[in-house]
N, C-alpha and C positions, 0 to 999 in steps of 0.2 A: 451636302452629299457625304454619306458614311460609306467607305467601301471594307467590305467582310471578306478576307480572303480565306481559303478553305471551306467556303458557303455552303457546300452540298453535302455536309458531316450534320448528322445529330444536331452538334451545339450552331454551328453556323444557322441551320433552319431555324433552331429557337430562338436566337436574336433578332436576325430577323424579322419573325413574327412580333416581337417584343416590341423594334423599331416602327415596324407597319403602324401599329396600335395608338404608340404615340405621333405615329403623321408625319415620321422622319423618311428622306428618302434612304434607299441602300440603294450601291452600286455591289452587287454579288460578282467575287472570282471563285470559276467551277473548273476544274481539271477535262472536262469533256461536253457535248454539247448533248448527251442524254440527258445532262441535268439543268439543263437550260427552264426548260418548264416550271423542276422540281421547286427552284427556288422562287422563280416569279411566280408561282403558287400563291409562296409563302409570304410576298409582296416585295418583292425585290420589282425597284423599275428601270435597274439596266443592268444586264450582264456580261461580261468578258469572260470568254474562255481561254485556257492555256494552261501553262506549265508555272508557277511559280519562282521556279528557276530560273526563267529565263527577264533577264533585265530591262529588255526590249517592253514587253508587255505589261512588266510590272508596272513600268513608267508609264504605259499608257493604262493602265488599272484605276491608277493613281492621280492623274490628271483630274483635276477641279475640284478633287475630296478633300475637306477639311478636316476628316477625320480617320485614322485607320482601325479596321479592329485586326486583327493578326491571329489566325490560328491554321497552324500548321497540319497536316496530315498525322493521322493518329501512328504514335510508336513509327517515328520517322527515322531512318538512319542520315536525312540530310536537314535535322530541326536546325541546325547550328548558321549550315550555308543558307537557308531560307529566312532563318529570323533577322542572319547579318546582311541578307540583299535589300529583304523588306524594310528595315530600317537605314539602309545605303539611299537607295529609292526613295523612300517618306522625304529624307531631310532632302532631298536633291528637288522632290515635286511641292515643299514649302506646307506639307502637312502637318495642322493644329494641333493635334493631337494623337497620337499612338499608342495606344490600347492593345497589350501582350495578355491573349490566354495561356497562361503559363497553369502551372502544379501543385499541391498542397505539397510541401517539405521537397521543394527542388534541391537542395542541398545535402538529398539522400544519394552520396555518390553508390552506395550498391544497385542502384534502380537507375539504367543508362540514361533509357530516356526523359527520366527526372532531371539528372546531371545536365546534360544540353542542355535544357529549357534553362539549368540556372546559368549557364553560360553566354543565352541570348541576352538573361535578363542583363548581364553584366554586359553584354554590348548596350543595350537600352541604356543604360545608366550611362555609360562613357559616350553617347552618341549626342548628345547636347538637346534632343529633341524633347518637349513635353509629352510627358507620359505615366500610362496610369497600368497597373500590373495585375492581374485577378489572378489566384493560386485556388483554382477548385479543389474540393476532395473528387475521389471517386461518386461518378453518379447513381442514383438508384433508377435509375430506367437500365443502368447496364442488365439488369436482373430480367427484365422486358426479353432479351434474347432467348430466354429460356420459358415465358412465360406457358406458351401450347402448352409444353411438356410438365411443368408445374403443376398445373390443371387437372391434366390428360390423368397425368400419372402422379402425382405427389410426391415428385421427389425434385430438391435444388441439387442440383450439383457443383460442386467449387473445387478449385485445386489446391484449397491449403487445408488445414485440422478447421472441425465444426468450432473450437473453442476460441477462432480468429479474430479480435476483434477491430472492425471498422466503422470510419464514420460517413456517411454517403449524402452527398447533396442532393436536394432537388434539383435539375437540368433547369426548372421553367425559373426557380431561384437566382441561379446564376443568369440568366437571361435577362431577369427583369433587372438587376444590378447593373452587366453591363449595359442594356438602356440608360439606366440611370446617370452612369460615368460618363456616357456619350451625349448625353442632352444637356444634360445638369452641369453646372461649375462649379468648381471648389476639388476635384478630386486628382491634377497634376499633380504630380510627385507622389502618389501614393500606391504602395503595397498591399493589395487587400487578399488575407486565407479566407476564402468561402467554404464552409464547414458547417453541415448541416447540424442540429442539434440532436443527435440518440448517438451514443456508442456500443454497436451491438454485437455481440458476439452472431456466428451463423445459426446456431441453434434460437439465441434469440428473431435472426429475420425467420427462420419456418414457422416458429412460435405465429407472430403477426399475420404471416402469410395464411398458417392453419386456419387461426381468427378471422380471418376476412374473407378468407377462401370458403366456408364451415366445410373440412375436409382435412384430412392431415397432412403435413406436407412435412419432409426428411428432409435432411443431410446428408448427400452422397461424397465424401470424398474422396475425388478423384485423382490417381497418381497422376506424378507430372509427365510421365512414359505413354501413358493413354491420353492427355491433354495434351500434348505433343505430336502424338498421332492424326488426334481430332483436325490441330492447327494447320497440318500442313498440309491433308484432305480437303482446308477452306482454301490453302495458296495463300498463306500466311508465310512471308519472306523467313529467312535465315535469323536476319536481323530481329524483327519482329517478334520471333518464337526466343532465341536468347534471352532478350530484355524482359518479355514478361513472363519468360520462367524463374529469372533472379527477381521481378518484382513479387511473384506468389510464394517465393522463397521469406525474400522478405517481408510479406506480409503476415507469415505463417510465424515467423521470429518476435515479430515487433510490433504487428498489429499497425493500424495505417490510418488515422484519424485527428480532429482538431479541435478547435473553439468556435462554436459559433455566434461570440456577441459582436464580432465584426458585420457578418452578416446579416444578424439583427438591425442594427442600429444602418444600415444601410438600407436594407427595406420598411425600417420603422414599423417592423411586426417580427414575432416570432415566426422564423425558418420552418419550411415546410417537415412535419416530423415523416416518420419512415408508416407510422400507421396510417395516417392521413394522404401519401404516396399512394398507399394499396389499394387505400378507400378508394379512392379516384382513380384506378386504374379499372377495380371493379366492376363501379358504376360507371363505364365509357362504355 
């Protein structure tokens, strides 16, 4: 039994599905029992509800799982107390393996909630448990929130300069890897950056997007004063809106991207590219 905490996110669902596939069971933890469904959908065959926080429940999350996967709530202001329970918990319920979704370049102290993530890692490492670390890039389904409107109207809109560049993974990528980490031996003690193969500037994704779209599609960018506005019309916390106006900050400076032969060589094929993303997003 693998148990997925934070199950009812994007990446949680993907593994999942990933695990299904290969015939492993998952035990999924969901924050509310609307998502109860969502994830036994996805082939999850038991789930627990609650609060991660709470140590009572983790324990019992955790009971009979050999394995954990660990992903916290997205831009969390409590990544630090969650990844140091859940790893408190793992060694305490004699779990195999512990498997951290961490960040591409956690070690970017201007990007908070990068910083955290490298701070669990560094509980991981000093906790004595076997474990295995995946460092995503940015994914390209995040582009997917905008898609209607792409279409509709042909325009992306982003909040750093068109000339940003980044490098964005496939989600189903990272999915089929942590599978892989989770079924397969050999990958305790290991560090792995998942970083898709294209570094594209924005201009460059409308490019593709235009390509595959056959329709033009722009570059809007957006101030961080109106991206601001947007965020907190969704109920996007204090915290939340901080952190990823210093990450768009920082992405606008530095650009946000990796290597992908780690990746490679863990799927034993070349990494899904950003045109071959679209294609298939099209044809769906």
């Amino acid at each position: 039994m693998i148990l997925i905490t934070g199950a009812a996110g994007k990446t949680g669902r993907a593994i999942i599905r990933a695990l299904a596939d290969l015939k492993v069971e998952v035990r999924a933890l969901v924050h509310r029992d609307e998502y109860i469904d969502l994830v036994r959908n996805e082939g999850a065959k038991a789930v627990v509800v609650g609060d991660m926080g709470d140590p009572v429940l983790m324990q019992k999350a955790m009971d009979g799982a050999q394995a954990l996967y660990h992903i916290c709530p997205n831009v969390s202001p409590h990544e630090l107390l969650f990844g140091r329970l859940a790893i408190n918990q793992a060694a305490q319920a004699g779990v195999e393996h512990f498997v951290y979704h961490s960040v591409l370049h956690p070690q970017t102290q201007e990007m908070p909630h990068h910083w955290l993530k490298l701070r669990v890692e560094e509980a991981l490492l000093q906790s004595g448990l076997p474990y295995t670390i995946l460092q995503p890039a940015a994914y390209m389904q995040n582009i997917l929130a905008q898609w209607d409107s792409i279409k509709a109207m042909g325009v992306y809109k982003v909040p750093y300069p068109a000339k940003t560049r980044l490098g964005m993974v496939d989600l189903l990528d990272v999915a089929e890897v942590a599978a892989i980490v989770l079924s397969q031996p050999g990958h305790i003690g290991a560090t792995y950056q998942l970083a898709g193969p294209d570094i594209l500037t924005q201009l460059g994704v409308v490019e593709i997007l235009s390509q595959q779209l056959g329709r033009q599609v722009v570059v809007d960018e957006v101030s961080i004063d109106q991206w601001q506005q947007d965020a907190k019309s969704r109920g996007l916390g204090g915290y939340q809106i901080r952190s990823l106006i210093r990450m768009f900050r920082y992405y606008g400076r530095h650009g946000f991207w990796g290597n992908s032969n780690v990746l490679s060589g863990l799927l034993g094929r070349e990494p899904t590219g950003f045109i071959s993303f679209v294609r298939r997003v099209v044809e769906e």
